[in-house]
C-alpha positions as CSV (number, residue, x, y, z in Angstrom):
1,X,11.7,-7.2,-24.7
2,X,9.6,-4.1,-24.9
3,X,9.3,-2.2,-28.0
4,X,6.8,1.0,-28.6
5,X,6.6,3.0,-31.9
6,X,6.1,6.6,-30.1
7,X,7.8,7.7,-26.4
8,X,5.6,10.6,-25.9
9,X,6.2,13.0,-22.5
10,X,3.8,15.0,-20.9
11,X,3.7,17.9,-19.6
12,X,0.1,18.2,-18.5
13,X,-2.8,16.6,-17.7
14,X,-4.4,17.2,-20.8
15,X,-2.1,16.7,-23.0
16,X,-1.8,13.2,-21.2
17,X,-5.5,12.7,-22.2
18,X,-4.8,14.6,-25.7
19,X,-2.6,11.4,-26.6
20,X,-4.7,8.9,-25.2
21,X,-7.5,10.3,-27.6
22,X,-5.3,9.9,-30.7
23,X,-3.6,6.6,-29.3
24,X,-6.1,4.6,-26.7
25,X,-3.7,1.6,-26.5
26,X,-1.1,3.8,-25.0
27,X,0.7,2.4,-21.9
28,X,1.2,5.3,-19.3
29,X,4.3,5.1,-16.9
30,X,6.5,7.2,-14.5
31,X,9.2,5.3,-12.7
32,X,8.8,2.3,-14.9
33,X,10.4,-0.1,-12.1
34,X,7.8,-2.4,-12.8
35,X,7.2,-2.1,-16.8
36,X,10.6,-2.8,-17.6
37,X,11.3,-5.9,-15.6
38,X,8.1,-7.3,-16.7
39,X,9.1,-7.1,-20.7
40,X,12.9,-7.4,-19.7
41,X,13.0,-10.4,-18.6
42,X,9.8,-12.5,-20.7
43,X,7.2,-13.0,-18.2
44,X,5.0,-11.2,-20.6
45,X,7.1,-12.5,-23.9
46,X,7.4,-9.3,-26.1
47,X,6.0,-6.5,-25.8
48,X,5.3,-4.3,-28.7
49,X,3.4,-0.7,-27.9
50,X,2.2,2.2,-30.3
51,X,2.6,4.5,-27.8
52,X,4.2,5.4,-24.5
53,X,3.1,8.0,-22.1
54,X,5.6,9.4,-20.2
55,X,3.5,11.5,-16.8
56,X,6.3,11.8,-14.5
57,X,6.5,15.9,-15.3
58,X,2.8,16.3,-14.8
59,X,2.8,18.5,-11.8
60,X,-0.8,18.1,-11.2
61,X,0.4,14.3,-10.4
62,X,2.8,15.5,-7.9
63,X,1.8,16.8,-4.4
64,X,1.8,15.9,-0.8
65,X,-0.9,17.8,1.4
66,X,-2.7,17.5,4.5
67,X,-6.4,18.6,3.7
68,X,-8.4,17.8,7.6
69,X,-7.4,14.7,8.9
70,X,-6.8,13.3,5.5
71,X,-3.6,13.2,3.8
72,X,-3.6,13.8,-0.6
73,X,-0.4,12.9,-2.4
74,X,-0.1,12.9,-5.8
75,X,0.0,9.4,-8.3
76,X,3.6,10.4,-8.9
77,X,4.4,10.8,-5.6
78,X,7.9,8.2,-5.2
79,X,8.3,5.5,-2.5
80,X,11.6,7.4,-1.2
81,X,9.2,10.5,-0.3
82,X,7.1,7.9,2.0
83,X,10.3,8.0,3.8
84,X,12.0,11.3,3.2
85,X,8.8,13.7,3.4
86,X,8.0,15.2,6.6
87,X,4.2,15.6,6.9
88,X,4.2,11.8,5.9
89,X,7.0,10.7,8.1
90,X,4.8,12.5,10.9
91,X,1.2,11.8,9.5
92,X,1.7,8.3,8.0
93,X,4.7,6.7,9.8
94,X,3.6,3.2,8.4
95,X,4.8,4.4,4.7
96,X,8.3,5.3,6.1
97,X,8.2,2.1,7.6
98,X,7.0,0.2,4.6
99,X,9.8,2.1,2.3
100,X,12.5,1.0,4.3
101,X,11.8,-3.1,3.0
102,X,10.9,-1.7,-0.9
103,X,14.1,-2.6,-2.6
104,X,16.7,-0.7,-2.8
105,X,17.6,2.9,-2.6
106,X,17.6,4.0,-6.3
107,X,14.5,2.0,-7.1
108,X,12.4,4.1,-3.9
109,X,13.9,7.2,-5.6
110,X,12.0,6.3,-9.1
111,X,9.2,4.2,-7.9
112,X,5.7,5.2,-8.0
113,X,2.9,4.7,-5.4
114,X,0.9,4.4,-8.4
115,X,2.4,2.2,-10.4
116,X,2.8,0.0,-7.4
117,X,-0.9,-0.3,-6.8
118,X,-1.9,-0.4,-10.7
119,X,0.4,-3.0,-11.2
120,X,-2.0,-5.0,-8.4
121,X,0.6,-7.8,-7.6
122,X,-0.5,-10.0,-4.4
123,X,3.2,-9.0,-3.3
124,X,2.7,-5.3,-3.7
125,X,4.6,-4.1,-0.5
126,X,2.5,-0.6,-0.3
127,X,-1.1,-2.1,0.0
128,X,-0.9,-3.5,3.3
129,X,0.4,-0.2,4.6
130,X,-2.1,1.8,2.2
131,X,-4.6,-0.4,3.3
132,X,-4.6,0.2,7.0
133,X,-4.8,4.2,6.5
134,X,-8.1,3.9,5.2
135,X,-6.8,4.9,1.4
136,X,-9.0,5.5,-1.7
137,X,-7.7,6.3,-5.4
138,X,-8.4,9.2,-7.7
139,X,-8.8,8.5,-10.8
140,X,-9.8,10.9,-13.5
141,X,-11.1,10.5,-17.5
142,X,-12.1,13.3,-19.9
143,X,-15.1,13.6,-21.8
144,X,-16.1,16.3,-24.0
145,X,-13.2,18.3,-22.9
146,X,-13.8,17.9,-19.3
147,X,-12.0,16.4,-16.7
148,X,-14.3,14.2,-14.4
149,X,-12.9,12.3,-11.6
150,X,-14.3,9.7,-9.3
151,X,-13.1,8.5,-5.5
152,X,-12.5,4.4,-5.4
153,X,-11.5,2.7,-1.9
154,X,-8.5,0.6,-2.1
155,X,-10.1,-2.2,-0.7
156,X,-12.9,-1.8,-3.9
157,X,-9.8,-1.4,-6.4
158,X,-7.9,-4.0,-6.5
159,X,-10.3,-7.1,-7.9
160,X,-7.0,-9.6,-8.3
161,X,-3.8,-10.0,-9.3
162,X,-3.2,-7.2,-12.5
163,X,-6.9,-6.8,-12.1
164,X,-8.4,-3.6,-10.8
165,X,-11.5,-0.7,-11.1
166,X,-9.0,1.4,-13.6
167,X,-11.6,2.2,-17.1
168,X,-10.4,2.6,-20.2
169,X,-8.5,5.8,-20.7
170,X,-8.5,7.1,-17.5
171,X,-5.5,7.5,-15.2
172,X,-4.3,7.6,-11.3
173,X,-4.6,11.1,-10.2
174,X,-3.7,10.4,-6.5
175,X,-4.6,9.3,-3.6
176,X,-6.5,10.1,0.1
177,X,-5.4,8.4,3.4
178,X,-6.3,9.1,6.6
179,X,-3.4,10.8,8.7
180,X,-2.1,8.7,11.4
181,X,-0.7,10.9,13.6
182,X,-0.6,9.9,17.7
183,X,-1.0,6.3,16.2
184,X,1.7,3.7,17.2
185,X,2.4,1.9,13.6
186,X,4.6,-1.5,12.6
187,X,5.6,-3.0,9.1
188,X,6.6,-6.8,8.4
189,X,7.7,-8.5,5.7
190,X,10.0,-11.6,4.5
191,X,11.0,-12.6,1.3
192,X,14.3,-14.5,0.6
193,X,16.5,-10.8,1.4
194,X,16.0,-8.0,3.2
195,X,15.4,-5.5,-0.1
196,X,14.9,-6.5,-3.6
197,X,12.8,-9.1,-2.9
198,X,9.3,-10.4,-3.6
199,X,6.9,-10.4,-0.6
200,X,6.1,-14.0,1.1
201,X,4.5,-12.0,3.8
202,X,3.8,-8.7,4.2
203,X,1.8,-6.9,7.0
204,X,1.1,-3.1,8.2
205,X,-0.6,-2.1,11.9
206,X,-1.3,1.4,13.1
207,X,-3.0,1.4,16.4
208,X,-4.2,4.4,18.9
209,X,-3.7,3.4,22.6
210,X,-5.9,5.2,25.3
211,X,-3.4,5.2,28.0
212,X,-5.8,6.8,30.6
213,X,-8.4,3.2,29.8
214,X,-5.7,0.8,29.1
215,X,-7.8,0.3,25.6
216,X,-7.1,0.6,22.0
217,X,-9.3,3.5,20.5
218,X,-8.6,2.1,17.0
219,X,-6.4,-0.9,15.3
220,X,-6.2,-1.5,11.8
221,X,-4.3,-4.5,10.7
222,X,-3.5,-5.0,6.5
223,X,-2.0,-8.0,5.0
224,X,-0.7,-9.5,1.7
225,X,1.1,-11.9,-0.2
226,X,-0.9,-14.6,1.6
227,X,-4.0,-14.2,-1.1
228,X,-4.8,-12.9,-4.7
229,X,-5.8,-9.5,-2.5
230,X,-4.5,-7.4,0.1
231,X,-6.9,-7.6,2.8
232,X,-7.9,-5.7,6.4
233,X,-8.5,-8.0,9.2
234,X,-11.5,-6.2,9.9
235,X,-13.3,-8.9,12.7
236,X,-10.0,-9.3,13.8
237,X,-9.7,-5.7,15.0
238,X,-13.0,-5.5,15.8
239,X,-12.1,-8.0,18.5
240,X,-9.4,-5.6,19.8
241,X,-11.0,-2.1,19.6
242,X,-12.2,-1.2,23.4
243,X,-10.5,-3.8,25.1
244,X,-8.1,-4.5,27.9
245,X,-5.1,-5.7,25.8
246,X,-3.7,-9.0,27.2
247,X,-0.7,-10.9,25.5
248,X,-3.2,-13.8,25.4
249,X,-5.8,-12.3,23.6
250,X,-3.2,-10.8,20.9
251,X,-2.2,-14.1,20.1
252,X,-5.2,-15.9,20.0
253,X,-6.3,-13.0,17.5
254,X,-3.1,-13.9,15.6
255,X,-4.0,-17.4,15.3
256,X,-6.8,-17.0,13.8
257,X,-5.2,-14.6,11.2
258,X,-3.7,-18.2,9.8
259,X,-7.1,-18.5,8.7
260,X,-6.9,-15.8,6.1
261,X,-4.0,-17.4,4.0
262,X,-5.5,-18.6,0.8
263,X,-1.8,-18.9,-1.7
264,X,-1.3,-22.4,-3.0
265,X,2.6,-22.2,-2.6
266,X,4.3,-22.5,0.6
267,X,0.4,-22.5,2.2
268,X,2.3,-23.9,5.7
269,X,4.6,-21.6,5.6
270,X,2.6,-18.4,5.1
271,X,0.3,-19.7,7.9
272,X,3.0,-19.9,10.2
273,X,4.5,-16.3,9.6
274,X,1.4,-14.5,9.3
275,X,0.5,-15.7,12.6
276,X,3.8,-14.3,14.0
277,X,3.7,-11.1,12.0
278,X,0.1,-10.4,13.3
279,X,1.3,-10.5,17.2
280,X,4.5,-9.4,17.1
281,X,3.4,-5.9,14.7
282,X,0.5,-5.9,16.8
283,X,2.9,-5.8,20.0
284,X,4.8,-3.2,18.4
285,X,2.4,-0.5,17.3
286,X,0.4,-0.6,20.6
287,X,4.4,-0.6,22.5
288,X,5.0,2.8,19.9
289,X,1.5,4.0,20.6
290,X,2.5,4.2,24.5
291,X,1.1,0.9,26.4
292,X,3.3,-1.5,27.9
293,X,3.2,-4.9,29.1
294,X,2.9,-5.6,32.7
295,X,1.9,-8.4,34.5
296,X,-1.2,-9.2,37.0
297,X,-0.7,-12.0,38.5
298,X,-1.3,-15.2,35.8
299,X,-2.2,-12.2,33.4
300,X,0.3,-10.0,31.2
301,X,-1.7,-6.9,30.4
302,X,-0.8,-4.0,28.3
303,X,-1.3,-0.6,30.2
C-alpha cells in the first residue's frame, strides 16, 4: 500500500526543484503506471512517502521536436504519442512499433517514457527500441538557483535492474534520439499475452538498405529481458554493416545472439527466442527498408 503525507503538483520546473529543496525524499511521478502497482500489490511491502511530486503539468517536460537529424521529446512525453504523433510515427517508426505491445490502451495514454526508463526493469519494453535510435537522457539539478543539466547515453544510464546514473535531486528532463527516417525498423516481444504482459523477450532493429549496393549502410539491433541490462548487439551489426546480406549470414549472426542471454529463469528458453527474434526482426526491417530476398543459385541474397 502506498501512503505519502503531502501530494504536491507542479506547475513548473522550479517549483518541482522548490519542493525537492524543502522535502529531498520526495518521490516524483507523472503517469504513475509503475509506482502504483509496485506499492499496490507488496513487492515493495508499504510504502510510506513525505512527499509526492506530481510533474505531469510541467510544460517544460512536454515536447516533441526535430532539432537536425535528432529528435527531443519531452520526460512526459506518453507511450500512446510514440504511436499517435506524427514526426515520431515518421522519424522513429520503432516507438510506434514498440507502443503497439506496451499494455493496453489506457495505460499508453498515461504512461511515461520516463518513468519507463527510471524505473530500469530488465523487461522495460521501451529500451530496446530507445536503445537502437542512439538515445541519451536529460537530466537537470539546480544549484544556487540555477538550472544545470547534463547529457547521459542510455546505454551509460541504466547500471541494473532499479539502478541507474539519476543523482540526488535531480530529475528527467527529456530525451535525444537520432531520427530514423528512410530506415526499415521491426519490434518483437513475448510474454504470456499479447498486452499487459511482462517482457520474456524483447527486441528492436532499424536498418538502412542501399538498394543501389545490395548492402546495409547501418543496422542497429537492441535487446532485453534476456539480462539485468538492455543491450546493443554492437559486434553483431558490425558484422552486417557493408555487406551482401545473405539469409545464411543473418542467421548465423542470430545464433550467436544466444550468446548474449545471461537471466537465470527460463535460460533455454530465452536462448531459443532471441535467436528467432534476431533473424526474423532482422528480416523484417531490411524487407521495410526496400531489399528483398532472391536467390543465386545455392545462395538466397537480399537485393
Amino acid at each position: 500500500m502506498l501512503t505519502y503525507d503531502q501530494y504536491k503538483v507542479a506547475n513548473s520546473l522550479h517549483e518541482v526543484f522548490d519542493i525537492l529543496d524543502a522535502h529531498p525524499a520526495s518521490r516524483i511521478l507523472a503517469g504513475a503506471t509503475d509506482l502504483l502497482p509496485w506499492a499496490r500489490y507488496g513487492r515493495a511491502g508499504d510504502v510510506h512517502l513525505p512527499s509526492v511530486i506530481d510533474v505531469s503539468k510541467v510544460p517544460d517536460l512536454k515536447y516533441i521536436k526535430l532539432s537536425g537529424n535528432r529528435i527531443w521529446m519531452g520526460a512526459n512525453t506518453t507511450i500512446a504519442e510514440f504511436q499517435n504523433n506524427p514526426l515520431l510515427r515518421e522519424h522513429a517508426s520503432v516507438l510506434a512499433q514498440c507502443a503497439v505491445w506496451f499494455a493496453d490502451d489506457q495505460i499508453r495514454e498515461q504512461a511515461t517514457v520516463a518513468g519507463n526508463v527510471i524505473n530500469a526493469s530488465p523487461a522495460g519494453d521501451t529500451q530496446p527500441a530507445l536503445l537502437a535510435l542512439n538515445t541519451s537522457i536529460r537530466l537537470a539539478r539546480r544549484e544556487q538557483g540555477k538550472v544545470l543539466e547534463r547529457l547521459v547515453s542510455l546505454d551509460d544510464f541504466i547500471h541494473g535492474p532499479g539502478k541507474t546514473d539519476l543523482r540526488h535531486e535531480e530529475i528527467v528532463l527529456g530525451f535525444e534520439c537520432d531520427s530514423t527516417m528512410g530506415y526499415g525498423s521491426a519490434f518483437e516481444k513475448v510474454g504470456h499475452r499479447r498486452s499487459l504482459v511482462i517482457s520474456t523477450v524483447c527486441l528492436a532493429v532499424v536498418a538502412k538498405v542501399s538498394p543501389a549496393l545490395h548492402t546495409l549502410q547501418d543496422i542497429r539491433i537492441g535487446i532485453g529481458a534476456v539480462g539485468p541490462i538492455p543491450k546493443r548487439l554492437l559486434d553483431l551489426e558490425a558484422r552486417l554493416i557493408g555487406q551482401k546480406v545473405s539469409a545464411r549470414l543473418i542467421r548465423e549472426i542470430a545464433e550467436e545472439a544466444s550468446d548474449f542471454v545471461q537471466s537465470r529463469s527460463r535460460h533455454g528458453y530465452r536462448r531459443e527466442v532471441l535467436v528467432n527474434f534476431v533473424e526474423r526482426g532482422v528480416v523484417s526491417a531490411i524487407n521495410r527498408g526496400g531489399l528483398k530476398l532472391v536467390r543465386y543459385g545455392e545462395e538466397e541474397l537480399y537485393v
